[in-house]
C-alpha positions in Angstrom: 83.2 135.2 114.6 80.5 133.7 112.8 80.5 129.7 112.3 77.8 128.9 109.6 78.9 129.0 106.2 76.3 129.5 103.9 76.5 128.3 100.0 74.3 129.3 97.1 74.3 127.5 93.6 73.0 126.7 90.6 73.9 125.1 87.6 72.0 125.1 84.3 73.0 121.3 83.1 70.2 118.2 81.8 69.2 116.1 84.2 67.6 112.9 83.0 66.8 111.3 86.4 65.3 114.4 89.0 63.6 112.3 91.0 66.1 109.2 91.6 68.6 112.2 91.8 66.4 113.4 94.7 66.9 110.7 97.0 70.2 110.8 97.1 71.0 114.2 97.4 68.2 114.2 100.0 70.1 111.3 101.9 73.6 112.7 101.8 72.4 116.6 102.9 70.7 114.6 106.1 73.8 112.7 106.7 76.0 116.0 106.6 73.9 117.7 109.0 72.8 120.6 106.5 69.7 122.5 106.4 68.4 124.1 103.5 66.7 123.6 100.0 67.6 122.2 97.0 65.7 122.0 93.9 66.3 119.8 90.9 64.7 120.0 87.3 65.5 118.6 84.2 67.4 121.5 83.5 69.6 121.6 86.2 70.1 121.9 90.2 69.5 124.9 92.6 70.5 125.0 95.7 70.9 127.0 99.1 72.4 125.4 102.0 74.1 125.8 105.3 75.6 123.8 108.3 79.0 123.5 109.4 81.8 124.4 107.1 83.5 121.2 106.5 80.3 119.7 105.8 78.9 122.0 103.4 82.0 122.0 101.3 81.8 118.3 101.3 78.7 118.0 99.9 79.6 120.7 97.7 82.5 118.5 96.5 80.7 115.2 96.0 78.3 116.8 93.7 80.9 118.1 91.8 82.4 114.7 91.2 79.6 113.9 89.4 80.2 115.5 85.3 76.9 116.6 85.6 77.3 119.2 88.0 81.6 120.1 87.9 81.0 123.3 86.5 79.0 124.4 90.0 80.3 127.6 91.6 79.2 128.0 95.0 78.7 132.0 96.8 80.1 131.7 100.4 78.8 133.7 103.5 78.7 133.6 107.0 76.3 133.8 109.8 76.0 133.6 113.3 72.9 130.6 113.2 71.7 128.9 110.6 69.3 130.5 108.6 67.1 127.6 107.6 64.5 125.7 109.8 64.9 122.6 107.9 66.0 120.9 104.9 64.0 120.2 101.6 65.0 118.7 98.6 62.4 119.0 95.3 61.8 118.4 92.0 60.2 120.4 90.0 59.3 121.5 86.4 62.2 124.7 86.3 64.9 125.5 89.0 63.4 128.9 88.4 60.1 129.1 86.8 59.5 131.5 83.9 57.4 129.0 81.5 58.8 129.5 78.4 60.6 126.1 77.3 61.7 127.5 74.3 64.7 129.6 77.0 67.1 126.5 77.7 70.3 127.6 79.6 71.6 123.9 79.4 71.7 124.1 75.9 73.9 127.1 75.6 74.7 130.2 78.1 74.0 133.8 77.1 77.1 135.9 76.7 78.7 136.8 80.5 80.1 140.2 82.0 82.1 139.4 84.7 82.0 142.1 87.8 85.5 143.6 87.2 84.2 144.1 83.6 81.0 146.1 84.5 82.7 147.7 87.2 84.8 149.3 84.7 81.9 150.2 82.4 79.9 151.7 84.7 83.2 153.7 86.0 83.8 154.8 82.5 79.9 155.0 81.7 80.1 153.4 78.3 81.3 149.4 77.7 84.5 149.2 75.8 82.8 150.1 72.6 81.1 153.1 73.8 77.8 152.5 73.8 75.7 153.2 76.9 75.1 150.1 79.3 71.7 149.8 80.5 71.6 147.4 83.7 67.9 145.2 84.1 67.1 144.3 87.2 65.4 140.7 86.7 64.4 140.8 90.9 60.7 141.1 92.4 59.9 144.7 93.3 59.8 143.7 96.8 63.8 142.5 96.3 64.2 145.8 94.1 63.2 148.0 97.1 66.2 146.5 99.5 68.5 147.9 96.9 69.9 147.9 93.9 72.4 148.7 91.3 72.4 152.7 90.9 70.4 153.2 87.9 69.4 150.3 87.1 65.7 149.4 85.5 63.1 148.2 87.7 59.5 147.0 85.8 57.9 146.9 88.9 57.3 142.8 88.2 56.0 140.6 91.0 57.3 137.3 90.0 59.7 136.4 87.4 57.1 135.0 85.0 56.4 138.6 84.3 59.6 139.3 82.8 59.2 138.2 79.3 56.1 140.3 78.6 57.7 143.1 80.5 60.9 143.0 78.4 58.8 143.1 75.3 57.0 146.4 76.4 60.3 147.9 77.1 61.9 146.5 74.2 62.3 149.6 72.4 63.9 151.6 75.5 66.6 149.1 74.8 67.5 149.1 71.3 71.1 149.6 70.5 72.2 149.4 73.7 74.6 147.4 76.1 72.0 145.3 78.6 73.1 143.7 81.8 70.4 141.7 83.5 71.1 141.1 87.1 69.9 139.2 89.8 70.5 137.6 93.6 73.2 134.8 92.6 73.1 134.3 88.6 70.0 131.8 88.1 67.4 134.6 86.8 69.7 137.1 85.2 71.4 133.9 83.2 67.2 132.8 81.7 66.6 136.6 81.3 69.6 137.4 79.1 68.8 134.5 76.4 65.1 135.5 76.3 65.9 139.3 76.0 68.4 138.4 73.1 65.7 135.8 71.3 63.9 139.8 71.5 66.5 140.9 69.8 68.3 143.4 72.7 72.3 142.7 72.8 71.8 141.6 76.1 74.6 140.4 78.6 74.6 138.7 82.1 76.1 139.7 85.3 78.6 136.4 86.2 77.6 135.6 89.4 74.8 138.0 90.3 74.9 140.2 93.1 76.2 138.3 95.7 79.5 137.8 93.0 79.8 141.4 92.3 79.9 142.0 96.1 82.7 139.4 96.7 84.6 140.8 93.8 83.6 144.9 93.9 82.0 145.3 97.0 79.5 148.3 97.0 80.7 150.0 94.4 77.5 151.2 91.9 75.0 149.7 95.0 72.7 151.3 96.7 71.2 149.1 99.5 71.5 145.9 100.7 70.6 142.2 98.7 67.6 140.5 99.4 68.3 137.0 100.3 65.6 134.2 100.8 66.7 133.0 104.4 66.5 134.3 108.0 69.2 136.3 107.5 66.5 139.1 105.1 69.4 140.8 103.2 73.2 141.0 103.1 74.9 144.3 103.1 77.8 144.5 100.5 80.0 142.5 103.1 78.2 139.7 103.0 76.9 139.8 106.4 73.6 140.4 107.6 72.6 144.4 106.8 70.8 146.0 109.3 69.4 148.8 107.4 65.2 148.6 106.9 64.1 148.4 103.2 63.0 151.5 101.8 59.4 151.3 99.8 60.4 152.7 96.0 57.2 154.4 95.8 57.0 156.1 99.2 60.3 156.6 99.9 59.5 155.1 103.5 60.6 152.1 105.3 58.7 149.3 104.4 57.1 146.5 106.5 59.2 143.5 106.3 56.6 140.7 105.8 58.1 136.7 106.6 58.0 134.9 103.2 57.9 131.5 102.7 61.2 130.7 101.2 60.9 128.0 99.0 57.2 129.5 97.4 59.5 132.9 97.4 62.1 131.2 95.0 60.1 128.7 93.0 57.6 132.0 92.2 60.3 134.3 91.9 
């Protein structure tokens, strides 16, 4: 049975003191034995960690003590080994970069569809107004080409500060329409949602991202496995390690899996 739990989180929440906030964290990860990375901005915390299970949840729970950050809702798995060489803790500019200030989460979330609530649109094929639901995905093609929601929009982007100029040229493929954006846990999906509706699209997130919809729904609507930036490549709809090669979108081939750099990976992403 595999040993190492593995969390993902983030939380869209100000943070006035990044740095200070660093050392900390930085000091009671070490102490806990986790590996990982952990990124803090002014507007909020990202994190993916893993260790042993009491550990993880511990930390998980201290940080949760602090107002700031009670709202965090951690995505379990499992793995054999842990899938992280070391741990890093950073500060940087956005916990996921798409340079546009004017998109602040922390001030206010975009409207939420949880996965029993899009599982039941896309069974019925309208939302509950009957209008067709159009699901985004917010991912790098490389992610996209693991797998993906059946159906679901690709723009072919290569990092996420292509989506806002992407969305605009596909604005008008979206008019009067039901969006869902989705992505790996929540954190892109949640900034893409508010800048699609500042566009004026009635645009939606996924709660939770992929990895929620496959605790709550499994594969249902999937095609593919998740691309997850760790050792572990890509979970199947289990949340264990998937075995299956990814499949090149254009070619319709297996595609080479190139190593990425994690944390460049998800800071670019």
């Amino acid at each position: 049975m595999a040993s190492v739990l593995n969390v993902s989180a983030y939380l869209f929440t100000s943070i006035d003191d990044p740095a200070s906030l660093r050392v900390v964290l930085r000091e009671r990860a070490a102490a806990a034995g986790l590996r990982g990375t952990i990124l803090l901005a002014e507007e909020g915390v990202n994190l993916f960690l893993a260790g042993e299970a009491d550990a993880v949840r511990g930390f998980v729970d201290d940080l949760r003590a602090d107002a700031r950050f009670a709202a965090l809702a951690p995505r379990e798995s499992w793995s054999d080994a842990v899938p992280f060489g070391r741990l890093l803790v950073k500060v940087k500019r956005e916990i996921i970069r798409m340079d546009r200030p004017e998109v602040r989460p922390q001030d206010g979330r975009a409207p939420a569809v949880s996965p029993a609530t899009l599982r039941r649109w896309l069974d019925r094929g309208t939302d509950d107004r009957g209008r067709e639901v159009v699901l985004v995905d917010t991912r790098n093609a490389f992610e996209v080409d693991y797998g993906t929601f059946a159906g679901a929009k690709d723009w072919r982007i290569e990092r996420f500060t292509q989506f806002p100029d992407a969305a605009r040229s596909h604005r008008d493929d979206l008019a009067g329409k039901t969006v869902v954006s989705f992505c790996t846990g929540g954190i892109r999906c949640e900034k893409a949602a508010l800048h699609l509706r500042e566009e004026g699209v009635d645009a939606y997130q996924l709660d939770g991202g992929i990895l929620g919809w496959f605790a709550d729904q499994g594969g249902a609507h999937w095609e593919g496995a998740c691309f997850v930036f760790d050792g572990r490549e890509a979970l199947d709809a289990d949340l264990a390690p998937a075995t299956a090669p990814p499949v090149d979108a254009a070619a319709g081939a297996p595609r080479t899996v190139v190593e990425a750099d994690p944390i460049a990976a998800r800071v670019g992403a």
